[in-house]
C-alpha positions as CSV (number, residue, x, y, z in Angstrom):
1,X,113.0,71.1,157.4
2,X,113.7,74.7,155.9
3,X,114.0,75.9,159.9
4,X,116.3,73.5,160.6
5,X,118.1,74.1,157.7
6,X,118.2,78.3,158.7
7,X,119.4,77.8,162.1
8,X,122.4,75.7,161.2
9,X,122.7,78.5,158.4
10,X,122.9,81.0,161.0
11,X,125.2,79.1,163.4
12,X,127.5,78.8,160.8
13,X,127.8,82.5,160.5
14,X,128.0,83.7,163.7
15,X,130.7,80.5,163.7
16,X,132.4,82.4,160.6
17,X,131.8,85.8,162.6
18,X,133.5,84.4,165.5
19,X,136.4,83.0,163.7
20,X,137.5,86.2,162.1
21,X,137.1,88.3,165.1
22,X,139.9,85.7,167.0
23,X,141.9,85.9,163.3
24,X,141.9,89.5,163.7
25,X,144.4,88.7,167.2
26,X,146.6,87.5,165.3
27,X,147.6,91.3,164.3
28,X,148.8,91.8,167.9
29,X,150.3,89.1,168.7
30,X,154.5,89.8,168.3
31,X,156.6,87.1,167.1
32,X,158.8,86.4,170.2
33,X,161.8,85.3,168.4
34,X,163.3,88.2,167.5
35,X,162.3,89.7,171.1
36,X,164.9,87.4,172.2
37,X,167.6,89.6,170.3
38,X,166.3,93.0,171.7
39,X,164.0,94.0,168.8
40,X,161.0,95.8,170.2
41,X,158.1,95.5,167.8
42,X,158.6,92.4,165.8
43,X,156.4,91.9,162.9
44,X,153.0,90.3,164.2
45,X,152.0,86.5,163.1
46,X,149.4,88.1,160.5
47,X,151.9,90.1,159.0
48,X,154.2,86.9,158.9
49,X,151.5,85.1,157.9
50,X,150.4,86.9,155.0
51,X,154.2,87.1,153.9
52,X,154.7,83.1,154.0
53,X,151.6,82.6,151.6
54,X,152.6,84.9,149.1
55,X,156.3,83.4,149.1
56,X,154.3,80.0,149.2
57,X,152.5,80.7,145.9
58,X,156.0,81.2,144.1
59,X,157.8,78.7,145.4
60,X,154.8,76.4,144.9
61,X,155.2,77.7,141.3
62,X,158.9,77.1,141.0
63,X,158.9,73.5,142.3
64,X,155.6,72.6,140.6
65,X,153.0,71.7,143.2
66,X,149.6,73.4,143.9
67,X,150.5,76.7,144.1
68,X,146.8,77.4,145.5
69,X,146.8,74.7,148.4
70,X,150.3,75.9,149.4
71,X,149.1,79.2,149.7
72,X,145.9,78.3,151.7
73,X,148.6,75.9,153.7
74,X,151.0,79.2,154.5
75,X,147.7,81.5,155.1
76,X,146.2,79.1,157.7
77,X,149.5,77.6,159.4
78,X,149.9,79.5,162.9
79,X,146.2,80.2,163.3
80,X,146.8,78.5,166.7
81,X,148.4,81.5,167.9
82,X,145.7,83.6,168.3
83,X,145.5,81.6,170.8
84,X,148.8,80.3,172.3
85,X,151.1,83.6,171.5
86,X,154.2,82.8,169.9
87,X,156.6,81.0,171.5
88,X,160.2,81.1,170.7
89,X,162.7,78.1,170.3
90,X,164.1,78.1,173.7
91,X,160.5,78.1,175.0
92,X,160.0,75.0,172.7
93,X,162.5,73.0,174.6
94,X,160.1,73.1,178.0
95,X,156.9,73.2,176.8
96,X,155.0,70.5,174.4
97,X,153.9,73.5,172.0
98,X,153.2,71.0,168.7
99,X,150.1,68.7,170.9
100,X,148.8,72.6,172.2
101,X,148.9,74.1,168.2
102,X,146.9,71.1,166.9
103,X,144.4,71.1,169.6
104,X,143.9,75.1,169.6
105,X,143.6,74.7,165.3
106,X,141.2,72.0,165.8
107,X,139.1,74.2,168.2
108,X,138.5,76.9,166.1
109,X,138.1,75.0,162.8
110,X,135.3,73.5,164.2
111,X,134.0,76.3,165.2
112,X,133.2,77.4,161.3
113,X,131.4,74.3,160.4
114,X,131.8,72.5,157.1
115,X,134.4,75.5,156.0
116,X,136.5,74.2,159.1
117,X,136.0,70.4,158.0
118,X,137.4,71.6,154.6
119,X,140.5,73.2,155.7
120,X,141.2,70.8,158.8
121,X,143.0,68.1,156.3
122,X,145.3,70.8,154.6
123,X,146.5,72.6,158.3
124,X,146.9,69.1,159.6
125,X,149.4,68.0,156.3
126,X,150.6,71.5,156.7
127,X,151.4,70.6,160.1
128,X,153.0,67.1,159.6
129,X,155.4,68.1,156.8
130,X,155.2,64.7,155.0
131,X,153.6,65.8,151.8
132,X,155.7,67.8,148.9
133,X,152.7,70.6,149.3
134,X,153.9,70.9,152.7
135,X,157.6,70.8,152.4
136,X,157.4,73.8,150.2
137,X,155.0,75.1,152.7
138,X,157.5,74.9,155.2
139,X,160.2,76.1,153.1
140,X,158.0,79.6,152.5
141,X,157.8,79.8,156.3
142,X,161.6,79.5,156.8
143,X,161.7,82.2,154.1
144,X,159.8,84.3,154.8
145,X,161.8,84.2,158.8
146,X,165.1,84.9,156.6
147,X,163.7,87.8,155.5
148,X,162.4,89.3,158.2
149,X,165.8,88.6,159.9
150,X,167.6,89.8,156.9
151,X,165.6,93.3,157.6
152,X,166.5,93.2,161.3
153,X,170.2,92.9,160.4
154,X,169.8,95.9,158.3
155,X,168.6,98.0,161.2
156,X,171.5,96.9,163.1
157,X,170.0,93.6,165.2
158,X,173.7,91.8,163.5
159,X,172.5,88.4,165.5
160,X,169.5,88.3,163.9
161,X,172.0,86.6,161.3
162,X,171.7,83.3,163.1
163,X,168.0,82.5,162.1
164,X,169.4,82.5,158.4
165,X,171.9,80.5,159.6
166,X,169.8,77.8,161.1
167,X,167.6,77.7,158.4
168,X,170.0,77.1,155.8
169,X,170.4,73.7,157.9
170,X,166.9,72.7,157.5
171,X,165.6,74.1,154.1
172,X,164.4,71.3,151.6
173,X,164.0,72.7,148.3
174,X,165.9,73.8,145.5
175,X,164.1,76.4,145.1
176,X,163.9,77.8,148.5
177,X,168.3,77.5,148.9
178,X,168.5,79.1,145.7
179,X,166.1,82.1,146.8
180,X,167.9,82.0,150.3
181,X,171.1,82.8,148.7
182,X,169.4,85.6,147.0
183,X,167.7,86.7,149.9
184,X,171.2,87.0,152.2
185,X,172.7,89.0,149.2
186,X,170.2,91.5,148.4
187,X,169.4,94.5,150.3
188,X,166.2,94.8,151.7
189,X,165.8,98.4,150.4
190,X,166.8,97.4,146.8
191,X,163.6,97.6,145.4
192,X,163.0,101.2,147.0
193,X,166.4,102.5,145.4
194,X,165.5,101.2,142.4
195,X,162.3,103.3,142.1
196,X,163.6,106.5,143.7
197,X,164.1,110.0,140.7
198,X,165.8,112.5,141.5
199,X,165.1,115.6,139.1
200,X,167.8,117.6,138.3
């Protein structure tokens, strides 16, 4: 019994081991987006990631859902393209990328076991957008899009202005228009400015 009960102990790590290793790709692979635009190094989908969760907690916050399960939500919601890449919205129109990202994220949640189990339910509701969790979930990842296309039009990539655009179309909560609106009107160095002395 206490054998059986090691091995699946130690298949669950080197399933855990496994998992973070492929989560680590996810720091090289480019959002293609913004390639389309002539920006060289985009952000990668960690660095996007990360971004989304921690606007996720806040907005989760503001609106008054589970600011932890959004976060977890945002953390977790392109996993699937450590596998697939990124693929930008023209690609979208040929390709049935939604079916490939739920079958990549169920692959490697099951590879980590009862952790994957766990987390399945929230990427999947994450994934469907029917829930208020995952509205605001979605919301965060529109955001956190506007800003990084709010720091490309600063560097001079002007049509980068059309992903705030768009996502003024689709954004759901009152919370994430009203931080939109800030987010178009202030300058992405602001808080750098702000904490720069100059001795006399």
């Amino acid at each position: 019994m206490k054998g059986t009960k090691d091995a699946k102990v130690a298949k669950d790590m080197n399933g855990l081991a496994r998992f973070l290793y492929e989560m680590g790709q996810l720091q090289r692979v480019r959002r293609s987006g913004f390639t389309t635009i002539g920006v060289n190094n985009p952000h990668s989908t960690s660095e996007h990631s990360h971004r989304t969760a921690v606007i996720g907690y806040f907005l989760a916050k503001m609106e008054g859902v589970d600011a932890d399960k959004v976060a977890v939500m945002c953390l977790f919601h392109d996993i699937h393209e450590a596998r697939l890449n990124d693929l930008h919205k023209v690609g979208h129109r040929y390709i049935d990328f939604r079916s490939a990202e739920e079958k990549a994220f169920r692959e490697q949640l099951e590879v980590i076991g009862d952790l994957g189990k766990e987390l399945l339910p929230l990427v999947e509701e994450a994934h469907k957008r029917e829930s208020r969790d995952a509205e605001v979930a979605r919301d965060a990842d529109l955001l956190e899009n506007a800003l990084e296309a709010r720091e490309y039009i600063k560097i001079g990539y002007a049509d980068a202005q059309n992903w705030i655009d768009n996502i003024w179309k689709v954004i759901k909560t009152g919370s994430g228009k009203r931080l939109l609106k800030e987010i178009e009107s202030t300058d992405p160095n602001e808080w750098l400015f702000s904490l720069k002395k100059i001795e006399r």
